[in-house]
Backbone as JSON Lines, residues from 0, in Angstrom:
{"i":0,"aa":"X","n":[-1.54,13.71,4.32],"ca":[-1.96,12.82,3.25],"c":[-3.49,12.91,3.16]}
{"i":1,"aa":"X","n":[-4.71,13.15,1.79],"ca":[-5.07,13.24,1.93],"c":[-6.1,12.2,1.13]}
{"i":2,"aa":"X","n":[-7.13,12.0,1.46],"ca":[-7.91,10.79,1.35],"c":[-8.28,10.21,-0.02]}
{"i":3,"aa":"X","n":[-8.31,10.92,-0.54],"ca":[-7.49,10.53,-2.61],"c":[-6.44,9.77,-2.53]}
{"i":4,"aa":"X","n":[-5.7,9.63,-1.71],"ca":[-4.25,9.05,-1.51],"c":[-3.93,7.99,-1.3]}
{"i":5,"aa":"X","n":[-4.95,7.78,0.22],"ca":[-5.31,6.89,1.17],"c":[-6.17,5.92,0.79]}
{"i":6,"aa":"X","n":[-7.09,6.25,0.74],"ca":[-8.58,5.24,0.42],"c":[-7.91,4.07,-1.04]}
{"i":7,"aa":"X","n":[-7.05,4.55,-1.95],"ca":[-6.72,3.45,-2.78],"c":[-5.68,2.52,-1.84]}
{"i":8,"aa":"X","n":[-4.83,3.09,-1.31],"ca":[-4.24,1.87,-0.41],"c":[-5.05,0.99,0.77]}
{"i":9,"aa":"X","n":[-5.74,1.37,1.32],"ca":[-6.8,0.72,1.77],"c":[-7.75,-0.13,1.09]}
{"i":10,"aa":"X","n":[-7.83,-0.08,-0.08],"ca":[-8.49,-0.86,-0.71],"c":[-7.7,-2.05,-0.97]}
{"i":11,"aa":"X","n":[-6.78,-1.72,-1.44],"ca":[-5.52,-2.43,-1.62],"c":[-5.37,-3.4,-0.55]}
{"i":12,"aa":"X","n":[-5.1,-3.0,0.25],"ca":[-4.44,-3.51,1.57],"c":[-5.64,-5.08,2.2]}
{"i":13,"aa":"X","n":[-7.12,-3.91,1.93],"ca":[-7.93,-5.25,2.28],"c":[-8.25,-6.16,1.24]}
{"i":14,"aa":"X","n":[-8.36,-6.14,0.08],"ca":[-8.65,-6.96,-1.08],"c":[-7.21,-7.63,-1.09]}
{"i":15,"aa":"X","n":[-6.06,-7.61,-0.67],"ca":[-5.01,-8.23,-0.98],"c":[-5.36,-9.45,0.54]}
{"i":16,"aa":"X","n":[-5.32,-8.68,1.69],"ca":[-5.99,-9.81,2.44],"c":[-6.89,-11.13,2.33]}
{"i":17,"aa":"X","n":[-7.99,-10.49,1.51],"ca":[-8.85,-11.13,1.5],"c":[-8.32,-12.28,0.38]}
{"i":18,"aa":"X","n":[-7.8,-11.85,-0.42],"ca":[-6.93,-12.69,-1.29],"c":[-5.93,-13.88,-0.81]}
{"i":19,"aa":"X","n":[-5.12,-13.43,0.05],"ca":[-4.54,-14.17,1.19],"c":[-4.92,-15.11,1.49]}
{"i":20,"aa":"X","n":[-5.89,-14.9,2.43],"ca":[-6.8,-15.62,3.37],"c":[-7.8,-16.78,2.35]}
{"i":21,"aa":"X","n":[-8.02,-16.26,1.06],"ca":[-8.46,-17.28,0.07],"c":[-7.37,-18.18,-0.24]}
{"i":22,"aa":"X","n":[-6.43,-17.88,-0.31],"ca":[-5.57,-19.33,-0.31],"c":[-4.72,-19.89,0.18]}
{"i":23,"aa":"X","n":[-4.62,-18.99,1.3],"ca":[-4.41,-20.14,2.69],"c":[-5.21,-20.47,3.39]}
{"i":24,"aa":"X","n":[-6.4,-20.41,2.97],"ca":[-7.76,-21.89,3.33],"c":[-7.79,-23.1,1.95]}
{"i":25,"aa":"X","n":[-7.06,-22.56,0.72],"ca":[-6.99,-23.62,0.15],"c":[-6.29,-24.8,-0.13]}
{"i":26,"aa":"X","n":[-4.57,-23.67,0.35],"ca":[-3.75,-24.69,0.74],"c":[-3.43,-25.18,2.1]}
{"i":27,"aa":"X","n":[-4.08,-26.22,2.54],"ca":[-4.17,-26.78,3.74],"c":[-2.59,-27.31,3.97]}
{"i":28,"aa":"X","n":[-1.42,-27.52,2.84],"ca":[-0.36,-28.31,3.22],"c":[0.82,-27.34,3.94]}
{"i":29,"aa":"X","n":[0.44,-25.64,3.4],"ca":[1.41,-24.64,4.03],"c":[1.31,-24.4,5.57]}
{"i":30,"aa":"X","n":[-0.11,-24.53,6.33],"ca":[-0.3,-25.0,7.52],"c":[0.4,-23.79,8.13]}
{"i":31,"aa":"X","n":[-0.1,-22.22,7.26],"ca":[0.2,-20.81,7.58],"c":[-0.65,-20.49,8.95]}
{"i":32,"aa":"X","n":[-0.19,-19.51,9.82],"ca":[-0.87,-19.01,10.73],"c":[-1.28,-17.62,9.89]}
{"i":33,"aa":"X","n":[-2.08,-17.48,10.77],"ca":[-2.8,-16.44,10.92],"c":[-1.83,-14.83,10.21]}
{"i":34,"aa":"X","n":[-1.34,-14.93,10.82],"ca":[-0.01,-13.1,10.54],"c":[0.97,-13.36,9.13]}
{"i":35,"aa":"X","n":[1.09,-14.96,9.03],"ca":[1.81,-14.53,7.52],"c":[0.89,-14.26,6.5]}
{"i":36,"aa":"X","n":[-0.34,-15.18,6.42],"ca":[-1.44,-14.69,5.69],"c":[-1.75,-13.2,5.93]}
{"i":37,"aa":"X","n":[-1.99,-12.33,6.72],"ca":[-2.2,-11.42,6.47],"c":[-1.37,-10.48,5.78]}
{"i":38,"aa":"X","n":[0.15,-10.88,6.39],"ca":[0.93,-9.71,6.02],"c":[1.24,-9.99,5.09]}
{"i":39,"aa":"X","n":[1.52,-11.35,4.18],"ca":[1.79,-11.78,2.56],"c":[0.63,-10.84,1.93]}
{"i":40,"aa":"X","n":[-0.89,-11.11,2.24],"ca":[-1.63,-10.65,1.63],"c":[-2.11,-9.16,1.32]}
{"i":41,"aa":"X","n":[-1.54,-8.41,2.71],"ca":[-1.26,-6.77,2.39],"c":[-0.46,-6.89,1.55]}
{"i":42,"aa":"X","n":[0.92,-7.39,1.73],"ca":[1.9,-6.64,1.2],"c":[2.02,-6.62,-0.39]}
{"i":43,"aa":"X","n":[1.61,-8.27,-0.78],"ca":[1.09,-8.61,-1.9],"c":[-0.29,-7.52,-2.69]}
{"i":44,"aa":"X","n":[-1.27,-7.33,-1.82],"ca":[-2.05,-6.35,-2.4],"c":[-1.6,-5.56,-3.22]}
{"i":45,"aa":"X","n":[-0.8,-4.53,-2.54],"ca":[-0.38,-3.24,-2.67],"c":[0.36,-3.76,-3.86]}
{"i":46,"aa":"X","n":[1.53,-4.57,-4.14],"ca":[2.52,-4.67,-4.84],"c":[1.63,-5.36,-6.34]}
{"i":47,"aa":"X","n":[0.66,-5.93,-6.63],"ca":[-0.25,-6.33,-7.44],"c":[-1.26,-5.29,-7.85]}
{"i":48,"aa":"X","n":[-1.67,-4.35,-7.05],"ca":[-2.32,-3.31,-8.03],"c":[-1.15,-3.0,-8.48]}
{"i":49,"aa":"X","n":[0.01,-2.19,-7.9],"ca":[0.63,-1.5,-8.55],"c":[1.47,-1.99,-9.62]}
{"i":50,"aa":"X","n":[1.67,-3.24,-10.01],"ca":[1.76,-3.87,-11.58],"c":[0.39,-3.9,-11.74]}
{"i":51,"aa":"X","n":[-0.2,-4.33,-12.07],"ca":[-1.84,-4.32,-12.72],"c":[-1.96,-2.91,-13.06]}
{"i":52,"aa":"X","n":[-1.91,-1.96,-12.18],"ca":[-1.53,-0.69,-12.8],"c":[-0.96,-0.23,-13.88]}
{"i":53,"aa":"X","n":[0.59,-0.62,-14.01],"ca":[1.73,-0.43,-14.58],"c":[1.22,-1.06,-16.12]}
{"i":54,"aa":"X","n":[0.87,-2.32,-16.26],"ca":[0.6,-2.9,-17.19],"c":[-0.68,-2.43,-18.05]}
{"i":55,"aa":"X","n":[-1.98,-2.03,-17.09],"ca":[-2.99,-1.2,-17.88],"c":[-2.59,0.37,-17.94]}
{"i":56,"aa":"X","n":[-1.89,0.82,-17.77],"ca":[-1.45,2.54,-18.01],"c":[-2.52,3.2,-17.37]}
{"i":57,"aa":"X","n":[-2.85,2.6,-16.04],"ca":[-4.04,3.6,-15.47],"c":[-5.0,3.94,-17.12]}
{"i":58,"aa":"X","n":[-5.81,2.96,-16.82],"ca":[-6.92,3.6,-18.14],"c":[-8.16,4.59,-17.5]}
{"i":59,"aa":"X","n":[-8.09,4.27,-16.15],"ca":[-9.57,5.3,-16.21],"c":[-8.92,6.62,-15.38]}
{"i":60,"aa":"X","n":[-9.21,8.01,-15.52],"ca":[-8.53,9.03,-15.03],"c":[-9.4,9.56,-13.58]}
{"i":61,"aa":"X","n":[-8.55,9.6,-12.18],"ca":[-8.89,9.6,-11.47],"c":[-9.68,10.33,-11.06]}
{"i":62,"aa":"X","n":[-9.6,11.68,-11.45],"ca":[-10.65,13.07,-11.21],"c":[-11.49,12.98,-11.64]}
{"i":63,"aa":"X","n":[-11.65,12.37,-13.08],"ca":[-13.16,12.1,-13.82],"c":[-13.66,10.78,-12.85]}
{"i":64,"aa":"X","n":[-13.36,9.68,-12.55],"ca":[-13.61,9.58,-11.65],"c":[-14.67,9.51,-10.35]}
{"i":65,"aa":"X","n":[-13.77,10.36,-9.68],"ca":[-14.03,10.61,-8.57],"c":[-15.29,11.72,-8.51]}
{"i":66,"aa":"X","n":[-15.37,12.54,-9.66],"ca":[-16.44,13.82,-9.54],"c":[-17.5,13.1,-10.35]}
{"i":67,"aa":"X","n":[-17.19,11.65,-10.48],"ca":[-18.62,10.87,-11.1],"c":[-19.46,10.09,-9.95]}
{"i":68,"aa":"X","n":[-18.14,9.33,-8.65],"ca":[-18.66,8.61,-7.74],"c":[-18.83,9.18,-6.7]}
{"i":69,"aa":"X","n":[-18.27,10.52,-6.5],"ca":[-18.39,11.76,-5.44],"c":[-17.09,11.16,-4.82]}
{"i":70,"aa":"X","n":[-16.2,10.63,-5.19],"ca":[-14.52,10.64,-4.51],"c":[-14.34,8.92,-4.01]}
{"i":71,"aa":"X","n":[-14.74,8.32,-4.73],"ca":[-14.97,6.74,-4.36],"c":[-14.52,5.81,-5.7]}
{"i":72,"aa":"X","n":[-15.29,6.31,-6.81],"ca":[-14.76,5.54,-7.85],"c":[-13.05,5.74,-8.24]}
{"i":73,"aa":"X","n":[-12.64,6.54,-8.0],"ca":[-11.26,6.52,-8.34],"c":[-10.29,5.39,-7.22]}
{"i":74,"aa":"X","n":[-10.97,4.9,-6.3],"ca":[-10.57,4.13,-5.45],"c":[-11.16,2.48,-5.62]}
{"i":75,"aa":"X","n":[-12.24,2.55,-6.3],"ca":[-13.04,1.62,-6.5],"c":[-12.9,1.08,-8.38]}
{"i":76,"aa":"X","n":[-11.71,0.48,-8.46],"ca":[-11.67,0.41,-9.69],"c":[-11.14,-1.29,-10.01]}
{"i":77,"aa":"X","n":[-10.64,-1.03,-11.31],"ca":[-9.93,-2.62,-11.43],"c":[-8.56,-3.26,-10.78]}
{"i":78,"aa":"X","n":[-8.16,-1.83,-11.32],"ca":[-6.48,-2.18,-10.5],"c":[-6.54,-2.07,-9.55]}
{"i":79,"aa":"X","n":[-6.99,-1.53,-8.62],"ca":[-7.39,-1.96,-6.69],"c":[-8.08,-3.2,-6.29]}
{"i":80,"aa":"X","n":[-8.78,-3.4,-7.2],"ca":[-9.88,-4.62,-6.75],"c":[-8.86,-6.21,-7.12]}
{"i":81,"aa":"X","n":[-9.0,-6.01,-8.4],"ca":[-8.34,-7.21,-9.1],"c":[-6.99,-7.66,-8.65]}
{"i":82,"aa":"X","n":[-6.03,-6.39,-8.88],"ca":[-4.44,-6.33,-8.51],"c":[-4.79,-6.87,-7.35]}
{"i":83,"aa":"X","n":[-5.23,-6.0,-6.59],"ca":[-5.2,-6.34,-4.77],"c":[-5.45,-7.75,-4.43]}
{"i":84,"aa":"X","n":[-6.13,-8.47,-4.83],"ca":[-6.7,-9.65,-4.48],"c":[-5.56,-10.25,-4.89]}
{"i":85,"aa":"X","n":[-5.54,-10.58,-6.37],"ca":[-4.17,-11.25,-7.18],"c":[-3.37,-11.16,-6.5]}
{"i":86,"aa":"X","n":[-2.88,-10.26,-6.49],"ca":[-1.52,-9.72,-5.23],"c":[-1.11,-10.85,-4.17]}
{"i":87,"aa":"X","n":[-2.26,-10.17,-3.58],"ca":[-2.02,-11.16,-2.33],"c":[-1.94,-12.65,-2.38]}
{"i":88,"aa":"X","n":[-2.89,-13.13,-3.17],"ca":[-3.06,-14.41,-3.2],"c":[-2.0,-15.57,-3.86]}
{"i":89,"aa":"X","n":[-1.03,-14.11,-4.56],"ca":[0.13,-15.06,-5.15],"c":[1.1,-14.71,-4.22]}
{"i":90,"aa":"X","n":[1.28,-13.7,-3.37],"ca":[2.49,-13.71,-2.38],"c":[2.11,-14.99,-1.53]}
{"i":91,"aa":"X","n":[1.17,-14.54,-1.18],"ca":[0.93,-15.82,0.02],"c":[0.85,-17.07,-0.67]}
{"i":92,"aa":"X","n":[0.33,-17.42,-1.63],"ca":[0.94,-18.92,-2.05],"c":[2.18,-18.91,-1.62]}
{"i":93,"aa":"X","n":[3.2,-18.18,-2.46],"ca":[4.9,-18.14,-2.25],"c":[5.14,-18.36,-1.31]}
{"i":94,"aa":"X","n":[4.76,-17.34,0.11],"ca":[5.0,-17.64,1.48],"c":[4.52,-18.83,1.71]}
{"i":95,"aa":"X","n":[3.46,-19.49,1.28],"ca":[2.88,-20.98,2.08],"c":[3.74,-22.34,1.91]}
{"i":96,"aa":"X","n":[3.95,-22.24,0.43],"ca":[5.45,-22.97,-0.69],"c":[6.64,-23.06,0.6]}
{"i":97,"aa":"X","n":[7.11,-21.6,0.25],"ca":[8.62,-21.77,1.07],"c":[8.37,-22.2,2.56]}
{"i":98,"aa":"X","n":[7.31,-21.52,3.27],"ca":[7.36,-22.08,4.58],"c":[6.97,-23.5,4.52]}
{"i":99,"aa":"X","n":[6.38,-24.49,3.96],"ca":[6.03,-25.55,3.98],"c":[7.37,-26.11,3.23]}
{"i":100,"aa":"X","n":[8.31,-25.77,2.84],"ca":[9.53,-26.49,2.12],"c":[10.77,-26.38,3.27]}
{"i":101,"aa":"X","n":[10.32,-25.12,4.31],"ca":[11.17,-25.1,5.42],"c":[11.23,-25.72,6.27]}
{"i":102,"aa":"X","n":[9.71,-26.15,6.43],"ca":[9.31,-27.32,7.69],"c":[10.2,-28.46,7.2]}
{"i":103,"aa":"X","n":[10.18,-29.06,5.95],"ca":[10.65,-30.67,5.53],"c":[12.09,-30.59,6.18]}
């Protein structure tokens, strides 16, 4: 696999975190640890660019791109940044919801 490949899921993966982790510090009532936030918020990442994707038809083309940012901008875009965050931040609500409806 080679790093064209990679580097967008990585982006993914941490912007969906970071997404996460933004709102399970906001919802104090889901009273999430540590590992569902993360792993809602990967998994959510990934699954939120790739609608955010789906829905913008990939508008910017990756090779042009990448031979503009030297192999970075094609990784560094909207649907990685935006999706990823979004992503996460709505799985992990979901997860915070149901686990806090499991506790009652």
């Amino acid at each position: 696999m080679d790093m064209n490949t990679l580097l967008p899921i990585i982006i993914q993966i941490i912007t969906g975190i970071i997404g996460g982790q933004a709102v399970g510090a906001a919802i104090k009532t889901a009273a999430m640890g540590q590992l569902p936030k993360i792993r809602g918020g990967a998994i959510g990442g990934v699954g939120g660019a790739a609608i955010l994707g789906s829905l913008l038809g990939h508008g910017v083309d990756p090779a042009a791109a990448a031979a503009a940012t030297g192999g970075l901008g094609s990784a560094l875009n909207l649907q990685n940044i935006i999706g990823g965050a979004g992503g996460g931040a709505i799985l992990t609500g979901i997860l915070g919801a149901v686990m806090g409806a499991m506790k009652k």
